[in-house]
C-alpha positions as CSV (number, residue, x, y, z in Angstrom):
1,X,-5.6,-45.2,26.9
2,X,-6.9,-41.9,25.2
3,X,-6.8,-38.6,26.3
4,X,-10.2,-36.4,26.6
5,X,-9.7,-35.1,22.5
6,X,-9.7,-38.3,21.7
7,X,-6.1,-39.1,20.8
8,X,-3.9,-41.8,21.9
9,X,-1.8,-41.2,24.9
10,X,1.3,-42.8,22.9
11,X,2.6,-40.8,20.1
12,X,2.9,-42.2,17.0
13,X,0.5,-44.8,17.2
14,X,-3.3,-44.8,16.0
15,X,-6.2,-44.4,18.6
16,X,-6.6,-47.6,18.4
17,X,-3.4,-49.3,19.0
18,X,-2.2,-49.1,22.8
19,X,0.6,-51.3,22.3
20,X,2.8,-52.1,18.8
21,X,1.6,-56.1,19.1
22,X,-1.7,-54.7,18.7
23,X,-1.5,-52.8,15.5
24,X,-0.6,-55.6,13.6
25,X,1.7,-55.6,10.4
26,X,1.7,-51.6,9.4
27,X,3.4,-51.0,13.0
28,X,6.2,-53.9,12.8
29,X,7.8,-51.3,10.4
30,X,7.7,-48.4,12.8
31,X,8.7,-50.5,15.8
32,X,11.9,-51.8,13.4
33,X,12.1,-47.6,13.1
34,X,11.8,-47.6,16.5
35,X,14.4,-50.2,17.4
36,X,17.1,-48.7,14.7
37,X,16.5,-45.0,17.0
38,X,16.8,-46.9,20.5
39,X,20.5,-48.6,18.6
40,X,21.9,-45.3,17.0
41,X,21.2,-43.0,20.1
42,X,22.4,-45.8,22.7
43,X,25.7,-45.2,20.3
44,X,25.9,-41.3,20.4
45,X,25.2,-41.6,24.0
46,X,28.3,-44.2,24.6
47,X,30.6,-42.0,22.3
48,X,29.1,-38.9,25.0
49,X,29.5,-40.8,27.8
50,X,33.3,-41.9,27.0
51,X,34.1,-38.0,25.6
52,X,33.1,-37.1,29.0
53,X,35.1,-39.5,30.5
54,X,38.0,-37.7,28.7
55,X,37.4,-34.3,29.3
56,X,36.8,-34.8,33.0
57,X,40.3,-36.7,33.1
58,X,41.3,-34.0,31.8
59,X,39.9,-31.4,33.7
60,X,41.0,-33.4,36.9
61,X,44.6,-33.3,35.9
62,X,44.4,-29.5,35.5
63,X,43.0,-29.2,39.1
64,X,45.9,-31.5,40.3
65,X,48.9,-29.7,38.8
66,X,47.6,-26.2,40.2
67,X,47.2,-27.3,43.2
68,X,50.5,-28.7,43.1
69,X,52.1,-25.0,41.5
């Protein structure tokens, strides 16, 4: 689908290419781009999710031991 200037409602892609099995072989590369993105910020976002994990143990225990002083 493209927009009313003329450009493709996806970024990244050409006006011509709606989907990445349609751009053939030039957009294999990006969507291996793609792919190695989607892998290394699922990562950060475990390491964030289990540092938060931590940090609200953390802050839980403090809660618990002034309630308890």
């Amino acid at each position: 689908m493209t927009s009313s200037d003329g450009s493709s409602s996806k970024k990244g892609l050409p006006m011509s290419c709606s989907r990445v099995e349609d751009c053939g072989d030039s957009s294999k590369g990006k969507a291996m781009m793609w792919g190695s993105e989607v892998e290394e910020l699922s990562e950060r976002l475990k390491i964030l999710e289990e540092e938060t994990q931590i940090m609200e143990e953390a802050f839980f225990g403090s809660l618990e031991e002034r309630k308890i002083q």
